[in-house]
Every structure is written in C-alpha cells, then in structure tokens.
C-alpha positions as CSV (number, residue, x, y, z in Angstrom):
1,X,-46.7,-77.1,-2.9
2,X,-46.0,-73.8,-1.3
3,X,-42.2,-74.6,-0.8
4,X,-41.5,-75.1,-4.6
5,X,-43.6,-72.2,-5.3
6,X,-41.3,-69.7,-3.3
7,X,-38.4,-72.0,-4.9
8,X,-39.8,-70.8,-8.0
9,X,-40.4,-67.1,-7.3
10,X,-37.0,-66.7,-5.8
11,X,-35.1,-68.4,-9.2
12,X,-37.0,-66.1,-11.3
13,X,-35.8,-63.8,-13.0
14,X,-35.9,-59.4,-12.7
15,X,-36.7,-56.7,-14.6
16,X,-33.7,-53.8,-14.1
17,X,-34.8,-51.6,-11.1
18,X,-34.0,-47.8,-11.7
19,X,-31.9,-46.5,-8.6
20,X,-34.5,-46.0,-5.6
21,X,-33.7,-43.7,-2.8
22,X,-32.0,-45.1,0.2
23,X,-32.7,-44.7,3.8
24,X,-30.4,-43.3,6.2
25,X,-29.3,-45.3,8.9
26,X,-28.8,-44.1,12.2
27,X,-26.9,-45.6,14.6
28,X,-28.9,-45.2,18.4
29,X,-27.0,-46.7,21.5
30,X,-29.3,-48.0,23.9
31,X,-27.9,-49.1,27.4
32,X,-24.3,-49.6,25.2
33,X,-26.3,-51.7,22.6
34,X,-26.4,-50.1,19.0
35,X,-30.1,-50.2,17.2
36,X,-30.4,-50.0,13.7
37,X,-32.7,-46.8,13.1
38,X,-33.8,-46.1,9.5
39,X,-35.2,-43.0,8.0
40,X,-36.8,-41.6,5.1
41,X,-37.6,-38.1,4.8
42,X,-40.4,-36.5,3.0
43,X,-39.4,-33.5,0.1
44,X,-41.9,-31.6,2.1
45,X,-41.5,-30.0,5.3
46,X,-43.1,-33.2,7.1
47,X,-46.6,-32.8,9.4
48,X,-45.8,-35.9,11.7
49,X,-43.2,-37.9,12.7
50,X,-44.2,-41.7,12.4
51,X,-42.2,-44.5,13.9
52,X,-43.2,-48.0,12.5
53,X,-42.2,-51.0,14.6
54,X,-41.8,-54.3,12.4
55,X,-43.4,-58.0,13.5
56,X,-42.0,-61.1,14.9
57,X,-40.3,-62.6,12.0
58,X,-38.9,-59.6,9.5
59,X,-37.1,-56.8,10.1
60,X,-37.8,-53.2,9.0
61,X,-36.7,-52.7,5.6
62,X,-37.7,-55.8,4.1
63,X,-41.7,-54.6,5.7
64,X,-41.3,-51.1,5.1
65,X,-39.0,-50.0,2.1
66,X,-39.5,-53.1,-0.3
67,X,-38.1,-52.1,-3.5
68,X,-40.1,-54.0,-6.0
69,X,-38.7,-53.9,-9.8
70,X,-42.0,-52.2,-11.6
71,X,-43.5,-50.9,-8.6
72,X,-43.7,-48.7,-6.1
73,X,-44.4,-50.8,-3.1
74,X,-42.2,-49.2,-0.1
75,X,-44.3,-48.0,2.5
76,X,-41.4,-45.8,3.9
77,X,-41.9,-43.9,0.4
78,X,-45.6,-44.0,0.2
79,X,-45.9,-42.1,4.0
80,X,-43.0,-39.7,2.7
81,X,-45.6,-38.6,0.1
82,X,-48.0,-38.0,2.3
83,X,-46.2,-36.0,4.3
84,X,-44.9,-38.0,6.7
85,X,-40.7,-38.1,8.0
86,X,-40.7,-41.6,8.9
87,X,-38.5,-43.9,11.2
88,X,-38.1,-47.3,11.5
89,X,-36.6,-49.9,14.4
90,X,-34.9,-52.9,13.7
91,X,-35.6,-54.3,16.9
92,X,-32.4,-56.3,18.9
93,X,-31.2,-59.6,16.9
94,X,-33.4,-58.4,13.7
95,X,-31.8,-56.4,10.3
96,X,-28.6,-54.6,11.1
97,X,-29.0,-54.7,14.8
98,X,-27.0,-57.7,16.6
99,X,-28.6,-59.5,19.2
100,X,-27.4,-58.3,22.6
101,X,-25.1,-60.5,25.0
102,X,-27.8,-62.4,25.9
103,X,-28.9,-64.0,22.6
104,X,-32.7,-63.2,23.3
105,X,-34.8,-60.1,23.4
106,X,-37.8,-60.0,25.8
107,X,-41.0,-57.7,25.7
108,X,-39.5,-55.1,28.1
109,X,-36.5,-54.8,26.3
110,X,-38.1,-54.3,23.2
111,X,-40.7,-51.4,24.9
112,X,-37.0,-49.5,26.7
113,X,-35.8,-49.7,23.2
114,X,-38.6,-47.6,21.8
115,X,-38.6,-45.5,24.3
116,X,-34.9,-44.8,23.7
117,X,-35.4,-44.1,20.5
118,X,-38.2,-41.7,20.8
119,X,-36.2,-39.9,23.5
120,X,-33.7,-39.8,20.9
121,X,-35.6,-38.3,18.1
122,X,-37.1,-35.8,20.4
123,X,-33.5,-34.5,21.1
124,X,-33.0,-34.5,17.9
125,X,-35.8,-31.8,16.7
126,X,-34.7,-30.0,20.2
127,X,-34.9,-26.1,18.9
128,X,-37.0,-26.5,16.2
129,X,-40.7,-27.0,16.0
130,X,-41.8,-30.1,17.3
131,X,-43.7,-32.3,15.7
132,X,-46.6,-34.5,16.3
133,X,-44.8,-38.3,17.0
134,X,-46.7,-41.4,16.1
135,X,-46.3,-44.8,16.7
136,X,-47.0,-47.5,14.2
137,X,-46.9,-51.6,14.8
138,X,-47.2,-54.4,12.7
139,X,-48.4,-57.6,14.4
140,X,-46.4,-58.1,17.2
141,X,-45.0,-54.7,16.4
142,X,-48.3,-53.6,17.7
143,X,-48.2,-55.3,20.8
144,X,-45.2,-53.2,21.8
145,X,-46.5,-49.9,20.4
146,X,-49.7,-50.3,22.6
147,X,-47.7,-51.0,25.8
148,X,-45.4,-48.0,24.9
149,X,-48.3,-46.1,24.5
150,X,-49.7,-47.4,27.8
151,X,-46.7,-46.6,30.1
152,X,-45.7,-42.9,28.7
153,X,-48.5,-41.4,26.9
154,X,-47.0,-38.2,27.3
155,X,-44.3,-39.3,24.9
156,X,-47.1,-39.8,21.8
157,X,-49.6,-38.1,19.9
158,X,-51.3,-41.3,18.8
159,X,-50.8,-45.3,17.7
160,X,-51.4,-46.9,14.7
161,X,-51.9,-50.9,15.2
162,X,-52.2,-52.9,12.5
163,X,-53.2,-56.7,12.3
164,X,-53.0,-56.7,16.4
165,X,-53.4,-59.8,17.3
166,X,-54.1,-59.7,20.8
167,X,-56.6,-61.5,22.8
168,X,-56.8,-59.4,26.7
169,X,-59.0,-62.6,27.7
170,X,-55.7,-64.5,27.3
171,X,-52.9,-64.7,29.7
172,X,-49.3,-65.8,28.2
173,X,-48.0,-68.6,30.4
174,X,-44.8,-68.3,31.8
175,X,-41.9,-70.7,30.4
176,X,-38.6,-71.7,30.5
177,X,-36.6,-70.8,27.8
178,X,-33.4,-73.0,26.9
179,X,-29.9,-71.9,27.9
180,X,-28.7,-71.1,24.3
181,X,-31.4,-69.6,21.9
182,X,-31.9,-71.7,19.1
183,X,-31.1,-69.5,16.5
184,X,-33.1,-71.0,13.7
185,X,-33.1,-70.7,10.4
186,X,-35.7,-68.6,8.2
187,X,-37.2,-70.0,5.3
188,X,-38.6,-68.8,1.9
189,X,-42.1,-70.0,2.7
190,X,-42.2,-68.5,6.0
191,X,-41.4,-64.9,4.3
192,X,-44.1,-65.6,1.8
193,X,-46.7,-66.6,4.7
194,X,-48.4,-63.4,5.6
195,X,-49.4,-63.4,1.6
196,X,-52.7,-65.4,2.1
197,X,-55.3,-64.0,-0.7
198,X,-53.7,-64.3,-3.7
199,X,-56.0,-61.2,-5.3
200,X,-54.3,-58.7,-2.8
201,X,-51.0,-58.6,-3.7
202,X,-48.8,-59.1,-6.9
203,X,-46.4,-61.5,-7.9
204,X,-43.5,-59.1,-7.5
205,X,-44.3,-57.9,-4.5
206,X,-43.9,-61.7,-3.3
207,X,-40.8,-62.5,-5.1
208,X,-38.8,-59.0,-4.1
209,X,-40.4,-59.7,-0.2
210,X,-39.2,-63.5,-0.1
211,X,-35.7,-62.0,-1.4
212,X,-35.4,-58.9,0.7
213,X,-36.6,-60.7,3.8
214,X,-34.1,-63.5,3.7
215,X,-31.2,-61.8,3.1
216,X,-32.1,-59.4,5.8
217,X,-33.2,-62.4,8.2
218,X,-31.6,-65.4,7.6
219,X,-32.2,-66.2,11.3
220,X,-35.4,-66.4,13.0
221,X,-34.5,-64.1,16.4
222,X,-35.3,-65.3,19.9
223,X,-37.8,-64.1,22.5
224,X,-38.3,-65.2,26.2
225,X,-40.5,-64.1,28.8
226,X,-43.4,-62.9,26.6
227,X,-45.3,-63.3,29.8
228,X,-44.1,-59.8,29.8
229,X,-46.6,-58.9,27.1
230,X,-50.0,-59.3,30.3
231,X,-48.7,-56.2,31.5
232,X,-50.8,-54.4,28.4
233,X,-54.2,-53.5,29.5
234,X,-56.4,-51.9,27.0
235,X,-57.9,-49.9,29.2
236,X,-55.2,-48.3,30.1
237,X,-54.1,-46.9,27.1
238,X,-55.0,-43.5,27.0
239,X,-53.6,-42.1,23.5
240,X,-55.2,-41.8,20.2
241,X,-55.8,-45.3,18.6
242,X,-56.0,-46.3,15.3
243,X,-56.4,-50.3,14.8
244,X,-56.3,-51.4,11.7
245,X,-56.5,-55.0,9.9
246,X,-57.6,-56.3,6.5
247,X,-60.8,-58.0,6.8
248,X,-59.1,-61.6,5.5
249,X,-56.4,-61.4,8.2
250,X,-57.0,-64.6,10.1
251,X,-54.3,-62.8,12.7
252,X,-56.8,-60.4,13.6
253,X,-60.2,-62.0,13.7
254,X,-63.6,-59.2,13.8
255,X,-64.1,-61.3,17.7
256,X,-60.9,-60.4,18.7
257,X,-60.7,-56.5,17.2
258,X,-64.1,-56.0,18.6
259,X,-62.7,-56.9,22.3
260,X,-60.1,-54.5,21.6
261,X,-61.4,-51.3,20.7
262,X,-64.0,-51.5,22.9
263,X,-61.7,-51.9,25.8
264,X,-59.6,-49.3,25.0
265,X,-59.2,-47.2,27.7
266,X,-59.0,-43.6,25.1
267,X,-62.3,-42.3,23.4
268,X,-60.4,-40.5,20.9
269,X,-59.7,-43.9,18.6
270,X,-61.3,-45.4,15.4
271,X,-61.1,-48.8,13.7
272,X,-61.1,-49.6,10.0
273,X,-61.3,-52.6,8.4
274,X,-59.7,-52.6,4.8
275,X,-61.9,-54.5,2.6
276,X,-59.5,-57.6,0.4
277,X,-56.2,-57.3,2.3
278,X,-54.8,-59.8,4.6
279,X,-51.9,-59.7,7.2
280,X,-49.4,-57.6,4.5
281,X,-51.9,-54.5,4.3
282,X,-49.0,-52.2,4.1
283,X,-47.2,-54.4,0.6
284,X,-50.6,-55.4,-0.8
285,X,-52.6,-53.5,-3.2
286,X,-54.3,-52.1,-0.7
287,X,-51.1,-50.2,0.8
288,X,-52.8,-46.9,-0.2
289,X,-55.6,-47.3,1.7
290,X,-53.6,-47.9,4.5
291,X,-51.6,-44.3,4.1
292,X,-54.9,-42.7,3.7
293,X,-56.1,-43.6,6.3
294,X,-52.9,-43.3,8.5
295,X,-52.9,-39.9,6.5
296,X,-56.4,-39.1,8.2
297,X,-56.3,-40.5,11.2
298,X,-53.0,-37.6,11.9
299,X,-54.8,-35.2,10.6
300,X,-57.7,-35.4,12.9
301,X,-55.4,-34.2,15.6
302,X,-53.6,-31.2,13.8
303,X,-54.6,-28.1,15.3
C-alpha cells in the first residue's frame, strides 16, 4: 500500500548531510500582508532573474531547494549554476507566509502578489543593470504565471510553464465556499503523489521530499473563487513561452499541451516534452534537462 510505503520512507534512516547553502529570506509586504520571498544567488554575476512559483499543495522550498543527503537535487542550486539569481514565492497560507485575515487565497490574490513582488525586485536592481526577469510555474503555479504574463507583459521577458494543466475548453464553475476554510491536514502520501514512474526519480529524493514537504505544510491551504482562473486566455498572452512537461505526466496530457501552445497568443514560444519524467520534472533525474532547457530557452532572447 502506498500509505505504509511513505510510513516506511519517512522512518528510514539518513546518511549525514554536509552543510548546504541557505536561501535568504526576504520579507515583502504586500497590501500589509508579509510574503515569504526566498533567494539564492548565483557565484557568477547572474544573466537572468527567474522567479519560480510553486503548485497547489507544497510550498517553495520543499519544490525548489530540496536538500537530499547524497545528492544534489535543489533546483534553486542547479539554476544558480547556470547562471541564474533565482527567487521563489511562498504564496499566502503556504511555507513561512500566514494565511491572510481571510483564511483563503483566491486566483487574483495570488496574481497581485506576484506582481508585488516583481515590482519589488525591480526596485531592488534600481541603478544597476537590469536584468532579463523570468517567470517560472509549477502546475497550478503555471496557471498564475500565464495570467501574470497575460495582464502586464511589459513586466517580463518570458514564462516558463511546467506540467500546466489547463484545459481553455473548460470553464471553472462558480461555487460557494464554506464560511471557515477547512484547514485540512497534509498527508505523507499526498507529498509522495506527483512521484508516479518509479524509474524517474530516486528513493531519496522521495524520502527527503515527503519530509521536507510536511514539515513545511502540514496544512493543506485554502482556495475560493478559482472561477477567477477563466480570465486566462491563451491568446492573449503575448510574452515568450516556454511549456514544459514530462511525457508521463498524466497532469499534462499531449491533447491538452497541444491546445495550448497552439493558442498561444505569442509566436516567440517553444514546447518540449522531457522524455521519462512525470509531474516532479524539476526533483527527478531528469532535473537537468529541465535547467538546460530553461538555460536555453533565456538565452534565445539575450542580445
């Protein structure tokens, strides 16, 4: 059973880890709410700025700086090598950001937020030379880098969406959501989910994500409204596109991709399948694939 196989994994024992470096956390206020904003920066003087938004269920660090004892498996750390000064969002109600006063977080919220914070990185780099910024999302992440990208192009020199799951032939209902959110608990074989083929990732990498994710997420945060989320149009999207998705992610079927990037409203966008990865493209074995072609994707657009 799946349950007493993550029981298993997470009552395993560790191999000593040798100290990793840490992220910095930034504290951004947003509309008197404080965001989590992590980064890691690149011994290089860095070529692009990427900005990776996280999914529905886990926030940034346990997605995108897993430390895995005998590997090298953050992706935060794989994009610094390649050049990359990389930020990442823990969205309201997910890793070290608290939910808001309403207990939920809506798509609308979540595309303000990243709006914020890319206003606030640009102030940040105010004097110096600018760089290129990118958006990255995972999954749902991807939903709200799209409509970012869709409302303030200006803002971007390009997306990255991975595993998108999106179908523009179907229209989110409208629903009531309860007066309290539910506040759920996360489970250990929830966290190992998104690990589908067993030949694309390692053992480690599952027993370090099941950890990291649960301890950084013990409760499952609350959307309402996704109706919100019909407002994307892929035709509108006007800014470099790069969609992603391993070719066993049942989240991103080739029907679905294919509606996609043919709709999408920019010319100036690619699509690559990653042969033997599934939903976790970015922790599998296949996570440098992924930077390289992240890594070439940017480069396309350096002048």
């Amino acid at each position: 059973m799946v349950s007493a196989f993550c029981a298993a994994l997470l009552a395993a024992s560790t191999i000593g880890q040798a100290a990793v470096r840490q992220p910095v956390k930034h504290d951004v206020v947003v509309d008197g709410h404080h965001l989590a904003v992590w980064q890691k920066k690149p011994a290089q003087p860095a070529r692009a700025i990427l900005v990776l938004l996280h999914g529905r269920t886990w926030s940034s660090l346990p997605n995108f700086d897993l430390q895995v004892p005998g590997e090298r498996r953050s992706f935060m750390d794989a994009l610094n090598e390649a050049g990359l000064d990389v930020y990442a969002i823990d969205f309201r109600g997910y890793g070290a950001t608290p939910r808001d006063s309403s207990g939920w977080l809506t798509p609308e919220r979540a595309v303000a937020d990243v709006h914020a914070v890319l206003g606030w990185i640009q102030q940040r780099s105010a004097g110096t030379a600018r760089l290129p910024v990118y958006l990255f999302g995972l999954s749902r992440g991807a939903m709200i880098a799209a409509m970012a990208a869709q409302q303030k192009p200006e803002t971007l020199a390009g997306v990255v969406l991975l595993g998108f799951g999106f179908d523009p032939d179907v229209s989110v209902q409208r629903s009531d959501a309860p007066a309290r959110p539910p506040r759920a608990s996360n489970t250990a074989d929830a966290a190992a989910s998104d690990f589908i083929t067993r030949e694309s990732y390692t053992g480690a990498t599952l027993t370090a994500f099941v950890k990291a994710a649960l301890k950084a997420d013990p409760v499952l945060a609350d959307w309402r409204d996704e109706h919100q989320f019909n407002t994307f149009r892929p035709a509108q999207m006007q800014v470099p596109a790069l969609l992603v998705h391993g070719d066993h992610d049942p989240q991103a079927p080739l029907a679905l991709s294919t509606k996609l990037f043919t709709r999408f409203g920019t010319t100036d966008k690619a699509w690559v399948i990653i042969p033997g990865a599934d939903h976790a493209a970015h922790l599998e074995k296949s996570q440098g694939e992924l930077v390289r072609v992240i890594l070439w994707f940017i480069r396309r657009h350096e002048v």
